[in-house]
N, C-alpha and C positions, 0 to 999 in steps of 0.2 A: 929161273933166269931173271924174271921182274919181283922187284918188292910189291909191288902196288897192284899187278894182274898175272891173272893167268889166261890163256890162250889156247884153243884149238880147233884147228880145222876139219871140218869133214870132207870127205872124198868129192862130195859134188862142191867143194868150193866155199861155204857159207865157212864163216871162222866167229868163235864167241870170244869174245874179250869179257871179262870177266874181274871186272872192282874185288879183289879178295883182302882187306884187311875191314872186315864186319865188324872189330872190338871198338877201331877205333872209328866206326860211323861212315866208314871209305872216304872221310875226311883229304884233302888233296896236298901232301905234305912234295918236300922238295924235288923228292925220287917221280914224283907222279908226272913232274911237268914235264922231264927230259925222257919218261918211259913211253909216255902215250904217244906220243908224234915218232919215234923210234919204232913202236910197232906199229902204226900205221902206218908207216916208212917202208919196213920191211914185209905188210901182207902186201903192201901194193906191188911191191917192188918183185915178190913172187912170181906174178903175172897169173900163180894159179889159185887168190880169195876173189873171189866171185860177189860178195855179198860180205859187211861185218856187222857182230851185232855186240851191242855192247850194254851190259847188265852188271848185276852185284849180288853179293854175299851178304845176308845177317837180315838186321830188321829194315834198315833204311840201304837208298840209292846210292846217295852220299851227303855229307853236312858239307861240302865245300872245301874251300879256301881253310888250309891247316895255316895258323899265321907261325909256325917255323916255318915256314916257308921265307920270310922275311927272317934280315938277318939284325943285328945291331947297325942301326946308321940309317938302315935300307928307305926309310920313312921320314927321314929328317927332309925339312924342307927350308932350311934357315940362310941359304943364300941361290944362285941360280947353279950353281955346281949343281947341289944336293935335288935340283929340281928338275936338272937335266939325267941324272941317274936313275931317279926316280920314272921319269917317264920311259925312259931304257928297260928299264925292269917290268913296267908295263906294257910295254910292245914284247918284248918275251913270252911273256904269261900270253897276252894275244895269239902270239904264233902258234902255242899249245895246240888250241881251237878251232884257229884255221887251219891246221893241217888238215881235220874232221872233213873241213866241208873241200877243200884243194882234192881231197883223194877223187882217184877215179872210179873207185869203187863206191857204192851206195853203203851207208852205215845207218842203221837202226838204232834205237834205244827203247831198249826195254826197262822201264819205271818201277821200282814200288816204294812204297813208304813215302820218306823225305827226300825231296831234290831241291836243295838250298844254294843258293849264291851262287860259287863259280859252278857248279852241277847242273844249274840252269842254266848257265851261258853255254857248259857241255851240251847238252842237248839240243841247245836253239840251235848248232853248230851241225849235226845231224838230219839227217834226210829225212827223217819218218819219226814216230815218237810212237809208243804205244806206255799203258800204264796200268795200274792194278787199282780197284776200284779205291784203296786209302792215302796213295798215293797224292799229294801235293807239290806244288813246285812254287817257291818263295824267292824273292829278290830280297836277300838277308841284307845286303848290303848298307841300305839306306837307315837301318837299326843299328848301325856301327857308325853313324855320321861320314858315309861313305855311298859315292854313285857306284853302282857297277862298271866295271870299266874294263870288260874281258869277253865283250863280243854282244850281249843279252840285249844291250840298248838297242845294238844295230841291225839284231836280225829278227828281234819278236817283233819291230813294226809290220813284219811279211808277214809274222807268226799269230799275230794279234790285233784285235780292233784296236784303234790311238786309243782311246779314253780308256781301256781296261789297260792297257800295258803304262798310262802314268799311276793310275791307280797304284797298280804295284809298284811303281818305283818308287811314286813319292810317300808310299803308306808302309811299307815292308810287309801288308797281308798274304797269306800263305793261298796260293787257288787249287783248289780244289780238281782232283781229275774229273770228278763228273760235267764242270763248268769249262774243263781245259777239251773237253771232246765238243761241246758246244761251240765250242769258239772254234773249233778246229784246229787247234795246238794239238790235241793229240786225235791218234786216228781211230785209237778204239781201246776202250776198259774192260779188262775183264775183273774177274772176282777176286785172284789170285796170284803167287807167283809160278806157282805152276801154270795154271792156265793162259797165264800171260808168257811165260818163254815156250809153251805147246804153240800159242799163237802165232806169238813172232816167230818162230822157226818156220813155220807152216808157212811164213811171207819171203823170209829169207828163201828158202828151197825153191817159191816160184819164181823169185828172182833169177837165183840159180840157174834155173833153168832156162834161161832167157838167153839170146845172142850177149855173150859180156860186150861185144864191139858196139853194139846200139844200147846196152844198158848205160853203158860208160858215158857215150856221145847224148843222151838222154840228159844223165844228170849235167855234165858239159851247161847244154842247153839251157836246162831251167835256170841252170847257175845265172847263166850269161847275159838269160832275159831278166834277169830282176835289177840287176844294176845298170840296164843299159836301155835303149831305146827301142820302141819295136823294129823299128827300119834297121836299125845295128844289127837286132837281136835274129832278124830274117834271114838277113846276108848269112851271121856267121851260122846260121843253120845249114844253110844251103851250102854252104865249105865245109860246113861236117859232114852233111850228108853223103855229099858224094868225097870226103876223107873215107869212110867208113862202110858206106854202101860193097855189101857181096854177094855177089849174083851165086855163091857156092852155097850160105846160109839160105837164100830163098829158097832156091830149091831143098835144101835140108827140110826146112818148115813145112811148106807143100808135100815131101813124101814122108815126112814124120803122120802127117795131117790123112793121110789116102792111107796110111799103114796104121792110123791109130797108137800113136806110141809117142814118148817125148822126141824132139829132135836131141842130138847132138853136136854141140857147138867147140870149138877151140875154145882155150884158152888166152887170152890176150901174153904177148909176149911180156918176157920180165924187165923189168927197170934197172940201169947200172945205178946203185946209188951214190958213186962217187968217179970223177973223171980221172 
């Protein structure tokens, strides 16, 4: 169905998106940018993915930004036409990205090898990070005479101390996963990619198994407070809250709790995704 992923859900909900073209480095060619926001469009819209996780084929994560992706013209900048097209074609490639962090579902990435350029800006886009101990993630960009310009600047300030994330930008060096768990970009290295998708699944499933109504309303939240003011960030909690709050699920929880056994929770209902 996709050139660029493969896809599949399991019964409790968790769904693995899956980078499959490994020959060519999962490199992000023209198909990648209209596929990924398309199925994230469509797990969400489900109402039954609970959790996404989203990983790769081959040796590396991915190398990025494939430039077919650019067409003949796409780059000229020789009057303010060519430079208004230009910044058009850059809010595009942005919306990619933000779909990631828009969904209401929690997305994971699971890391190994190389995570280069727009792959970083994937991930910074992403709820959680986890990584495989060879694992690096590089801001290629700035070694192309070029800023990042596809979400990485604006969201690894949250993700990153200031002075390491200019670092990268103004240097194009590659950081290391043992320094990205330091800093708290990523949440945890394993050895491998095995034991790195054992892991992440193992996180996904607990998510899963969580209320989707308050996992949902959760991420909502953290979204809401980082761009916005605590007093904002309060109010709109407390409209979430009681959006979301159910006296059906508590008690769920509680005789899950007294019977020792997972609760079971609904589904959040499905998305039309056209009027």
């Amino acid at each position: 169905m996709y050139k660029c992923f493969l896809v599949e859900t399991k019964p409790n909900g968790v769904s693995h998106v899956l980078m499959n073209r490994p020959d060519q480095l999962n490199s992000m060619i023209k198909e990648f940018w209209n596929e990924l926001p398309q199925l994230i469009s469509e797990l969400e819209a489900s109402g039954k993915t609970r959790v996404i996780v989203i990983s790769a084929e081959g040796k590396h994560f991915s190398a990025g930004m494939d430039l077919s992706v650019f067409q003949s013209g796409d780059l000229k900048t020789d009057s303010p036409q060519d430079r208004e097209k230009l910044k058009q074609l850059v809010l595009g490639l942005q919306s990619t990205f933000n779909a990631l962090e828009r969904c209401r579902t929690p997305i994971i990435a699971a890391v190994h090898g190389a995570c280069i350029g727009g792959a970083f800006d994937m991930v910074a886009a992403c709820d959680m990070r986890y990584a495989t101990a060879d694992a690096t993630f590089k801001i290629q960009e700035i070694n192309l005479a070029m800023m990042a310009d596809l979400g990485g600047l604006q969201r690894l300030p949250y993700l990153l101390p200031d002075a390491v994330l200019r670092e990268l930008a103004f240097t194009g060096k590659a950081l290391t996963a043992e320094r990205a768990q330091a800093l708290g970009l990523v949440n945890e290295v394993l050895p491998d990619q095995k034991a790195l998708l054992d892991s992440v699944m193992e996180v996904a499933d607990a998510i899963a198994s969580r209320s989707p109504l308050a996992v949902s309303a959760s991420k909502e939240a953290i979204t809401y407070a980082r761009d916005h003011s605590i007093q904002d960030a309060l109010l709109h909690c407390a409209n979430l809250q009681a959006s979301i709050f159910s006296t059906a699920d508590l008690m769920e929880c509680m005789k899950a709790q007294k019977e020792k056994r997972e609760p079971a929770f609904s589904n959040l209902h499905g998305l039309k995704q056209s009027l």
